[in-house]
Backbone bond lengths (Angstrom), bond angles and torsions (degrees), N, CA, C in turn:
res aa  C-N    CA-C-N  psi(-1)  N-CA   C-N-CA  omega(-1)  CA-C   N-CA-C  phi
1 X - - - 1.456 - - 1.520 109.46 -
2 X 1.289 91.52 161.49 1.776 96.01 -168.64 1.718 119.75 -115.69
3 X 1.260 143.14 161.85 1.160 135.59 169.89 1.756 110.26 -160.49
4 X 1.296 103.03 123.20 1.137 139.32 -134.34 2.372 88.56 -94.35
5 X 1.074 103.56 79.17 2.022 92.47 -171.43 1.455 111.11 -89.49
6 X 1.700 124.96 119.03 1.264 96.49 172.64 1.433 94.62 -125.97
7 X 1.583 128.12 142.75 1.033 123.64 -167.13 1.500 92.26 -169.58
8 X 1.691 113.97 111.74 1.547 108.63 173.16 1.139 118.87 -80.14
9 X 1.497 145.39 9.60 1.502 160.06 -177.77 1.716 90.54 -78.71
10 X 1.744 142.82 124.14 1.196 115.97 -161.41 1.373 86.81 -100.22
11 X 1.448 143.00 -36.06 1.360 159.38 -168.89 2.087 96.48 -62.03
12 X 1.503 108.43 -60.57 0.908 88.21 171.71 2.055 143.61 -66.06
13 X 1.358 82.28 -27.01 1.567 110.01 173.20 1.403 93.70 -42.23
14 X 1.529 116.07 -81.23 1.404 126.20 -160.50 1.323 105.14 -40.90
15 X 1.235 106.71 -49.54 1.738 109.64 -168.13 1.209 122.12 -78.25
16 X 1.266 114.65 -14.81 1.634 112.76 170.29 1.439 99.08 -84.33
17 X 1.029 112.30 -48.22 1.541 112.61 -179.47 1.381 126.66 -60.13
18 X 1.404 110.55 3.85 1.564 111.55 178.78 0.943 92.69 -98.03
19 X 1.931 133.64 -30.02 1.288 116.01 -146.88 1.937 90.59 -115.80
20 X 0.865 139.45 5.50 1.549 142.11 143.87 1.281 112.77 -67.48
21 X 1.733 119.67 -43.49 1.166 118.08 -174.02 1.491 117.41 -62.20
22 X 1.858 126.03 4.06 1.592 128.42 -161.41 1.753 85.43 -100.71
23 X 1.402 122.54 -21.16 1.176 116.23 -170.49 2.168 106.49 -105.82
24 X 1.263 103.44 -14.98 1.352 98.24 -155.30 1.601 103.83 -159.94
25 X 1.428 115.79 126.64 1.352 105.82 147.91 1.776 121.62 -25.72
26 X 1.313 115.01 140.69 1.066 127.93 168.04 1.366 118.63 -142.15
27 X 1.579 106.93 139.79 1.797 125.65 -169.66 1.669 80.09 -123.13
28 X 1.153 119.03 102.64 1.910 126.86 150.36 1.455 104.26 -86.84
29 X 1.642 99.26 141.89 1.258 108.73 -168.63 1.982 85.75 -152.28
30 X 1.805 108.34 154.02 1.161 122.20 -167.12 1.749 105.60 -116.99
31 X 1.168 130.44 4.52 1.567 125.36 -165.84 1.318 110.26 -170.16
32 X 1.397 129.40 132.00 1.226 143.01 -162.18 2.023 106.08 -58.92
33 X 1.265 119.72 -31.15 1.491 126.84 177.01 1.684 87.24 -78.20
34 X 1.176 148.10 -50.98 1.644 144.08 -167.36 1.980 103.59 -62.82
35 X 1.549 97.63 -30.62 1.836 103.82 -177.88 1.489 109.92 -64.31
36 X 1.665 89.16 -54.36 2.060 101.01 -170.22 1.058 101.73 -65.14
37 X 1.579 129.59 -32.58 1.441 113.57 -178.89 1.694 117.62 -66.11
38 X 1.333 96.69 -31.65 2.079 108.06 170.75 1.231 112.29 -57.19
39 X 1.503 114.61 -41.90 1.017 117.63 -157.72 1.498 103.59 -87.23
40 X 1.418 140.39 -33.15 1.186 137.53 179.88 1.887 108.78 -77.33
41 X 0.963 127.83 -31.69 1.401 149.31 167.37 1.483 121.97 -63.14
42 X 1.372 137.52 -21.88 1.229 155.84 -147.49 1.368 125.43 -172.28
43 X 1.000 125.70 157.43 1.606 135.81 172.27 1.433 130.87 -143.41
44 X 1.261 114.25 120.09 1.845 123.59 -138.04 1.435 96.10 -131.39
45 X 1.407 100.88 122.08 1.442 117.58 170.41 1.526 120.72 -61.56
46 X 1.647 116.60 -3.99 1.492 129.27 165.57 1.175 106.20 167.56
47 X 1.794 103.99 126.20 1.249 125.93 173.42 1.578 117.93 -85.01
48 X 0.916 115.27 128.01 1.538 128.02 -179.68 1.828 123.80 -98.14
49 X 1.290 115.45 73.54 1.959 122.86 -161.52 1.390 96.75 -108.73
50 X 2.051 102.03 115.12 1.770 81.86 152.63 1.404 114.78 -86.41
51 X 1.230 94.11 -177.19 1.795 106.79 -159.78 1.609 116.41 -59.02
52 X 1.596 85.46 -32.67 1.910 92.43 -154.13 2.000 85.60 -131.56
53 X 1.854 98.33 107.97 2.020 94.55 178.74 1.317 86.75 -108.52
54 X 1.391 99.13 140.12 1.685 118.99 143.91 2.055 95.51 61.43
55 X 1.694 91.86 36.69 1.870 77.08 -174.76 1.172 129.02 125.66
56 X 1.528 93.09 -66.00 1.746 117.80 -169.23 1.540 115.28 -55.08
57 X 1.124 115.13 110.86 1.797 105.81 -177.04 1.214 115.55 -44.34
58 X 1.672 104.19 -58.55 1.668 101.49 -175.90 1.442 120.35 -128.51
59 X 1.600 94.33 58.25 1.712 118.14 170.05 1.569 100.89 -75.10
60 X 1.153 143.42 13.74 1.261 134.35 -139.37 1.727 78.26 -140.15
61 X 1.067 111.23 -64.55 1.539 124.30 -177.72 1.478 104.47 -67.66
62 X 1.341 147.88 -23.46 1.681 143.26 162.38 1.547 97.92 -60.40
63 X 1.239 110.46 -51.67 2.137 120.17 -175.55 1.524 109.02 -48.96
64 X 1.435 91.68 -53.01 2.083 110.82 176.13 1.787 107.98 -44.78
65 X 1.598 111.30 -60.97 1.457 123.19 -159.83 1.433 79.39 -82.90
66 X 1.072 144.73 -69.01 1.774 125.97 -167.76 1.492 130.71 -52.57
67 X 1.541 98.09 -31.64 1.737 84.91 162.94 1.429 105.27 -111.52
68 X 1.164 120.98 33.93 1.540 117.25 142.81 1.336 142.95 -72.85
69 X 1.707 83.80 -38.98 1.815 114.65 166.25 0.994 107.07 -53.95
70 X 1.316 130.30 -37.71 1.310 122.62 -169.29 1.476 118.30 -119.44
71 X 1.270 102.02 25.41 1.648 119.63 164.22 1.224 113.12 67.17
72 X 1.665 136.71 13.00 1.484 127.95 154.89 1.845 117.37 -63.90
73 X 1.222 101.14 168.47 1.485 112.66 -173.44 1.193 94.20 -91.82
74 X 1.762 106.75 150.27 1.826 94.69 -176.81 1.725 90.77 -136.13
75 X 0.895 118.08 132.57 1.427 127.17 164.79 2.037 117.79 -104.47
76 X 1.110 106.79 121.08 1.613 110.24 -173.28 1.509 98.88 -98.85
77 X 1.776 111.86 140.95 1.222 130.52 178.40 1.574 99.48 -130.22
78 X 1.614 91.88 114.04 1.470 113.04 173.03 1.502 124.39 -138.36
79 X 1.547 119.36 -177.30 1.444 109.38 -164.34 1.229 91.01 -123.65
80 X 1.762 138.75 -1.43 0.901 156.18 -131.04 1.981 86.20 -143.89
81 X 1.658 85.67 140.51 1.735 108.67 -149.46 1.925 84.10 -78.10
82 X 1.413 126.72 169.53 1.271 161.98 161.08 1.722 91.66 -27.66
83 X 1.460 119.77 -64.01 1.341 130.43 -171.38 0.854 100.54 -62.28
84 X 1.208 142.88 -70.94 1.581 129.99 -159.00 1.385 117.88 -81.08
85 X 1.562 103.74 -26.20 1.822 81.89 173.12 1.592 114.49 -88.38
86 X 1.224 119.34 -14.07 1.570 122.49 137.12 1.824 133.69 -12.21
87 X 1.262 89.72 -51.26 1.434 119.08 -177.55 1.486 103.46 -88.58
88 X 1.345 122.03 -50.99 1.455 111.63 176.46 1.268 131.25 -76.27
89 X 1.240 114.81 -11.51 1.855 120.86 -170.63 1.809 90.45 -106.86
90 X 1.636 116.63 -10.85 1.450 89.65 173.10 1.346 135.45 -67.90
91 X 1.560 115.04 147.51 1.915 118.56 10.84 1.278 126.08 -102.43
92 X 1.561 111.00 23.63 1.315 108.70 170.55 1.711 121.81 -87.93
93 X 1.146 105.63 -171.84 1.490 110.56 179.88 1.202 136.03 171.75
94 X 1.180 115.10 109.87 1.699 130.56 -165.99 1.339 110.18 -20.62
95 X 1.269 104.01 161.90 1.403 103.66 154.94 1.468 132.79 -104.28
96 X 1.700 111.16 11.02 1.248 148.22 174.93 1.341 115.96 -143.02
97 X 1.520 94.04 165.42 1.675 114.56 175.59 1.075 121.73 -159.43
98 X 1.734 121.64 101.56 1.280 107.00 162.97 1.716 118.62 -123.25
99 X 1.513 90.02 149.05 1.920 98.08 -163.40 1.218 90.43 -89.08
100 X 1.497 113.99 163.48 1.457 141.44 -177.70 1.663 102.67 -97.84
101 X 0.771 121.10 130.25 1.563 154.51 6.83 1.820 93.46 -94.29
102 X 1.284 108.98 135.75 1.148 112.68 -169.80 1.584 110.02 -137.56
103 X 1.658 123.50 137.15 1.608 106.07 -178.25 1.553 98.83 -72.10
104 X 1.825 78.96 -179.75 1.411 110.06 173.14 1.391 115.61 -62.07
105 X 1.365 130.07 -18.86 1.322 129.71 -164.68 1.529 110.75 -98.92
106 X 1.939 112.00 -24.24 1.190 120.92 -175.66 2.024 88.85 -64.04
107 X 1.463 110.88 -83.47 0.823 107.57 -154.92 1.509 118.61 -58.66
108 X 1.317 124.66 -25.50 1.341 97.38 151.00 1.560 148.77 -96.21
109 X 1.196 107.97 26.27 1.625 127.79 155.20 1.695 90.85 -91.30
110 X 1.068 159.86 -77.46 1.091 141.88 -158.85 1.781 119.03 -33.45
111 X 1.672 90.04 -54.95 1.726 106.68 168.59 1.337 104.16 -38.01
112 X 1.049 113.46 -88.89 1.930 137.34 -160.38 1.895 101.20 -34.50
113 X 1.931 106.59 -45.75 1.215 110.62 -175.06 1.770 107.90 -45.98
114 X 1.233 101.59 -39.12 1.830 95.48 -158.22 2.040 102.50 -97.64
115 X 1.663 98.86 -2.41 1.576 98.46 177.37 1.506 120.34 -112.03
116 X 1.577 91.19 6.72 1.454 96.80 160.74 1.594 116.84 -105.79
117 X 1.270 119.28 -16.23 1.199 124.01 139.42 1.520 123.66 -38.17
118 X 0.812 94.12 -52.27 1.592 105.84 -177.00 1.928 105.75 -64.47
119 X 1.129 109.62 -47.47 1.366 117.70 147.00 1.043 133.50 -34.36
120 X 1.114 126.85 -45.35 1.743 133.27 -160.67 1.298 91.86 -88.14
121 X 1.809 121.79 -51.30 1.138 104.79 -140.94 2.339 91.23 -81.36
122 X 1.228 103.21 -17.77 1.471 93.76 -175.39 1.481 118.00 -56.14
123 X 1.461 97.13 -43.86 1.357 104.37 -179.90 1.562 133.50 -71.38
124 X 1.508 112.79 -22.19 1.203 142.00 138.73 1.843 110.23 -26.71
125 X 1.630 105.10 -63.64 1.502 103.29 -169.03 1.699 98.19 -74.65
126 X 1.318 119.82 -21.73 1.333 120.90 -175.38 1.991 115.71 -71.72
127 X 1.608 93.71 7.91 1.213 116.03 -168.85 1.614 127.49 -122.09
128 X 1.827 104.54 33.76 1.599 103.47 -133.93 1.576 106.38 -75.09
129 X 1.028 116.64 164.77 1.737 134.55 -174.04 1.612 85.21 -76.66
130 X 1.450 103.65 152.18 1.274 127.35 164.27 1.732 119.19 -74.94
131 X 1.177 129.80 120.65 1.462 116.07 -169.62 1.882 99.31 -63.73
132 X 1.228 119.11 -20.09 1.555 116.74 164.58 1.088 134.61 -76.58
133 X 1.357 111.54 4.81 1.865 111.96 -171.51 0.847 101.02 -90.86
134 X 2.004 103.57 154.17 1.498 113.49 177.20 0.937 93.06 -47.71
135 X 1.470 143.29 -62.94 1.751 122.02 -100.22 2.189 95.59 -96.58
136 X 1.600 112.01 33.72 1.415 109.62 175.16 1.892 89.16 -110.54
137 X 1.548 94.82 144.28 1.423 112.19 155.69 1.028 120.88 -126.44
138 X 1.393 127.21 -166.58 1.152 133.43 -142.00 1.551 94.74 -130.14
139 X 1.115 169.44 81.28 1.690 147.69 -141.51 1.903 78.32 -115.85
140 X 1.215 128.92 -54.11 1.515 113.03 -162.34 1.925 107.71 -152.69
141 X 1.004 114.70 131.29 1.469 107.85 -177.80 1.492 107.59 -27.24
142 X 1.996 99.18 141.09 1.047 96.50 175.08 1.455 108.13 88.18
143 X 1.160 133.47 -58.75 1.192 139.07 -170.80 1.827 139.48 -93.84
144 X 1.257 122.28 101.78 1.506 118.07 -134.62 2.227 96.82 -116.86
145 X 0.685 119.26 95.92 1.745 102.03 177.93 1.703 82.60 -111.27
146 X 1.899 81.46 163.98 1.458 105.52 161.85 1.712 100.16 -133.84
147 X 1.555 133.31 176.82 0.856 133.12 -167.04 1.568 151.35 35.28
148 X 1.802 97.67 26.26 1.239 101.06 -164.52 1.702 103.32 -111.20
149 X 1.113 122.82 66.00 1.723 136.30 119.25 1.407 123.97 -38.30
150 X 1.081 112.08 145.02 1.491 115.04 157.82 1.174 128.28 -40.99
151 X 1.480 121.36 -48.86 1.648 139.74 175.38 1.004 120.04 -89.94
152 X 1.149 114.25 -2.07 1.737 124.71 164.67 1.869 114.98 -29.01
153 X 1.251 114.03 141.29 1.936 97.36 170.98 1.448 97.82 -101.33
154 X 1.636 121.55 -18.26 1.015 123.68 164.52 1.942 141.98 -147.12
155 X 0.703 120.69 -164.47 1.633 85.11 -172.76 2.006 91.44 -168.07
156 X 1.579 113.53 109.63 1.690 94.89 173.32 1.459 114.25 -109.45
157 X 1.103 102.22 153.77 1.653 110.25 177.86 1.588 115.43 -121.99
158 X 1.194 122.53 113.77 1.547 150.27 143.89 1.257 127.32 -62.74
159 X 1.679 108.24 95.02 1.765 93.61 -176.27 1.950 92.13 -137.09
160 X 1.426 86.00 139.15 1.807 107.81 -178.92 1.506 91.58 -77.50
161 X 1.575 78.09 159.48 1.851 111.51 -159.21 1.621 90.69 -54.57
162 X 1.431 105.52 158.07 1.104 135.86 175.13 1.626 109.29 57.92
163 X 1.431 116.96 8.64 1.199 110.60 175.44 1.991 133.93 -92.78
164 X 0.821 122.69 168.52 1.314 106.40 -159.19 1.913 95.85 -145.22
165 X 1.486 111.57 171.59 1.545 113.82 171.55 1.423 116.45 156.99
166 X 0.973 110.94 104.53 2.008 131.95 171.27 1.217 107.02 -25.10
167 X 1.548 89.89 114.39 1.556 118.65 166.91 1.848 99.70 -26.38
168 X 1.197 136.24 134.68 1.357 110.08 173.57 1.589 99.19 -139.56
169 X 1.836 117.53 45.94 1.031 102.53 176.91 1.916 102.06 -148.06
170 X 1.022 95.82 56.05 2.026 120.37 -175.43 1.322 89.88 -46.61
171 X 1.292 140.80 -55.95 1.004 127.82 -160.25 1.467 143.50 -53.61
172 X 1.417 101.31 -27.66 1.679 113.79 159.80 1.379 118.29 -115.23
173 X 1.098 129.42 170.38 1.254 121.14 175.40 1.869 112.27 -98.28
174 X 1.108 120.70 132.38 1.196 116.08 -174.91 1.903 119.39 -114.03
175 X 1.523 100.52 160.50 1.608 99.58 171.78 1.363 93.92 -117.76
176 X 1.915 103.97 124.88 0.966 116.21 161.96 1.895 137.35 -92.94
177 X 1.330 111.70 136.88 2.116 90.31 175.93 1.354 100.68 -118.66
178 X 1.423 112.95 103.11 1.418 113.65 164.11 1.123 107.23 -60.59
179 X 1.720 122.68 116.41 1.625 122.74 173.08 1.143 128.53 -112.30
180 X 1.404 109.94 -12.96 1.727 112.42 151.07 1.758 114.16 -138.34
181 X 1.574 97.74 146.30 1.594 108.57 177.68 0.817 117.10 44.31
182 X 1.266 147.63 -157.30 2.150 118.00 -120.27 1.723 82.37 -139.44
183 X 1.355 90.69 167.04 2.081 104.48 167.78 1.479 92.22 -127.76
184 X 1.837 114.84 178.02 1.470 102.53 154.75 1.756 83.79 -144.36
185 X 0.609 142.82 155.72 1.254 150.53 -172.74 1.887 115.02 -155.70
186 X 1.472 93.60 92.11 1.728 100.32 167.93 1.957 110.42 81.45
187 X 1.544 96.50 17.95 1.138 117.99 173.85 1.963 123.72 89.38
188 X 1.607 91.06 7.78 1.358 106.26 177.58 1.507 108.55 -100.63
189 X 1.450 122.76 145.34 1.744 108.30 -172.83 1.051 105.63 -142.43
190 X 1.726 126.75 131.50 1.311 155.06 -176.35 1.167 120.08 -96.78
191 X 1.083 120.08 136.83 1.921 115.15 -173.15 1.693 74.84 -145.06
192 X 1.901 97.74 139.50 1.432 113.92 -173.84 1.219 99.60 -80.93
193 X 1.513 109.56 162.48 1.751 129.62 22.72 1.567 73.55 -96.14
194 X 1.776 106.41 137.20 1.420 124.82 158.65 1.107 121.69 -147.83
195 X 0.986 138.35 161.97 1.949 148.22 -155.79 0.769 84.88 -140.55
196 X 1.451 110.86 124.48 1.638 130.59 156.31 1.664 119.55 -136.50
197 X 1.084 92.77 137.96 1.675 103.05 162.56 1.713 150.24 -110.91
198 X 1.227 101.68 108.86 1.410 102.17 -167.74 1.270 122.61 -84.23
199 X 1.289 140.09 106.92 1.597 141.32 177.34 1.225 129.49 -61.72
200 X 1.350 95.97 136.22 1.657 89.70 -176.16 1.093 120.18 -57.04
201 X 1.735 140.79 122.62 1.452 158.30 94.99 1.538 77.50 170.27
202 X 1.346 133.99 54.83 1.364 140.09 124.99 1.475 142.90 -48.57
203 X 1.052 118.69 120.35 1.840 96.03 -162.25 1.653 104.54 -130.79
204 X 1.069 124.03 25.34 1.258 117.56 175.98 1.531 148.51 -46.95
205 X 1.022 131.67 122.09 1.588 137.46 -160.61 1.670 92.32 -56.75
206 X 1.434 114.49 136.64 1.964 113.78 154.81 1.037 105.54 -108.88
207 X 1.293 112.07 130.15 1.409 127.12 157.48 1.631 133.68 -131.73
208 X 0.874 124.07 131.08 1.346 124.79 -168.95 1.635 113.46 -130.14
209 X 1.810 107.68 150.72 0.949 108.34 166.21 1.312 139.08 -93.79
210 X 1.648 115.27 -42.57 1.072 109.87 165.97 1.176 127.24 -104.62
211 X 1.508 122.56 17.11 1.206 127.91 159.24 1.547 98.84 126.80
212 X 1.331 111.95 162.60 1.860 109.39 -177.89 1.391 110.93 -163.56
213 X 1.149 129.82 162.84 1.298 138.04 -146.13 1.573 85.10 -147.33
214 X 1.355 140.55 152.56 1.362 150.23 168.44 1.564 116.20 -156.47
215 X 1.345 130.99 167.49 1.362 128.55 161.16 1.764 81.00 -145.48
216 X 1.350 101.78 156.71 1.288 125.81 -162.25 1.832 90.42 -139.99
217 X 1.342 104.02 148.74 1.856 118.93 168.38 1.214 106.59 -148.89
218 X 1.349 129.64 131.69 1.487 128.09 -171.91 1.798 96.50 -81.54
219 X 1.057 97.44 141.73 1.876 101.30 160.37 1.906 115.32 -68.68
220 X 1.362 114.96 132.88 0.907 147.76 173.20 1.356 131.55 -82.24
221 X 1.166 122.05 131.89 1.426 115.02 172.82 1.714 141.10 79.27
């Protein structure tokens, strides 16, 4: 698993990055052009941006909207209270937060939160639904889920080629594993095996061409 560090502090860089690195590959990076380049190159089970690199007020918030586009989880590390970085990343907003000066245990329980996600949902696909079981419906041509309740731990969706249908579950944030044939979501397009993450009050259109297979797990906790 991967984790995505950008932090222009170089002392601090190193040191967060030693202690993420006990749970996770780590790519540290110092400047918002060094992130987009990670970010177009790679795909990270959680990106780690403080708010403000090398200066930039809202270099922190360009890192946020770029690996959003591309559906990673982003957690922001700042020294600056709930309110104000509130105010600066609007209207976006992490799917984490950790304040400065922060222990060793915050930031790595924060880690673990989004890589055991990453967990659930593998093992989940290592768990696949029968294309015969009751528990699939039908919600719209083309379009087949099973397990999608509220209380669901997991929920998969099957939709034939050329078919498409709205995210319809904003309310939590989820880890997705596309495990067969492509998604495109918001004009960006995935062809499996891919990990994706959807944020809570996300609403994105699916559409696919040649058809796709997914399991979805809401984030926890």
């Amino acid at each position: 698993m991967k984790v995505l560090l950008v932090e222009d502090d170089p002392s601090l860089r190193e040191g967060m990055g030693e202690l993420v690195s006990e749970l996770a590959d780590v790519q540290a990076v110092g400047t918002l052009d060094e992130a987009l380049r990670a970010l177009k190159a790679d795909r990270f089970e959680l990106v780690m941006t403080d708010m403000r690199i090398a200066g930039g007020h809202t270099d922190g918030r360009g890192v946020l909207e770029a690996a959003r586009r591309q559906r990673h989880p982003v957690a922001i590390v700042s020294a600056a209270g709930p309110d104000e970085v509130a105010q600066v990343l609007h209207p976006s907003e992490p799917d984490a937060l950790l304040i400065k000066p922060f222990q060793v245990d915050d930031i790595l329980g924060l880690v673990e939160r989004f890589l055991e996600l990453k967990r659930q949902v593998v093992a989940a696909a290592g768990e696949p639904l029968s294309g015969d079981a009751p528990d699939w419906t039908e919600p719209s041509p083309g379009v087949r889920c099973a397990g999608a309740t509220p209380d669901s731990a997991r929920m998969w969706l099957r939709l034939s080629p050329e078919a498409s249908l709205p995210w319809s579950r904003p309310q939590d944030a989820h880890g997705v594993l596309l495990v067969e044939g492509d998604l495109e979501l918001d004009g960006e397009r995935y062809a499996a095996p891919c990990y994706l993450f959807l944020s809570q009050g996300a609403a994105p259109r699916l559409k696919t061409r040649a058809g796709a297979l997914a399991v979805c797990v809401p984030l926890r906790g």
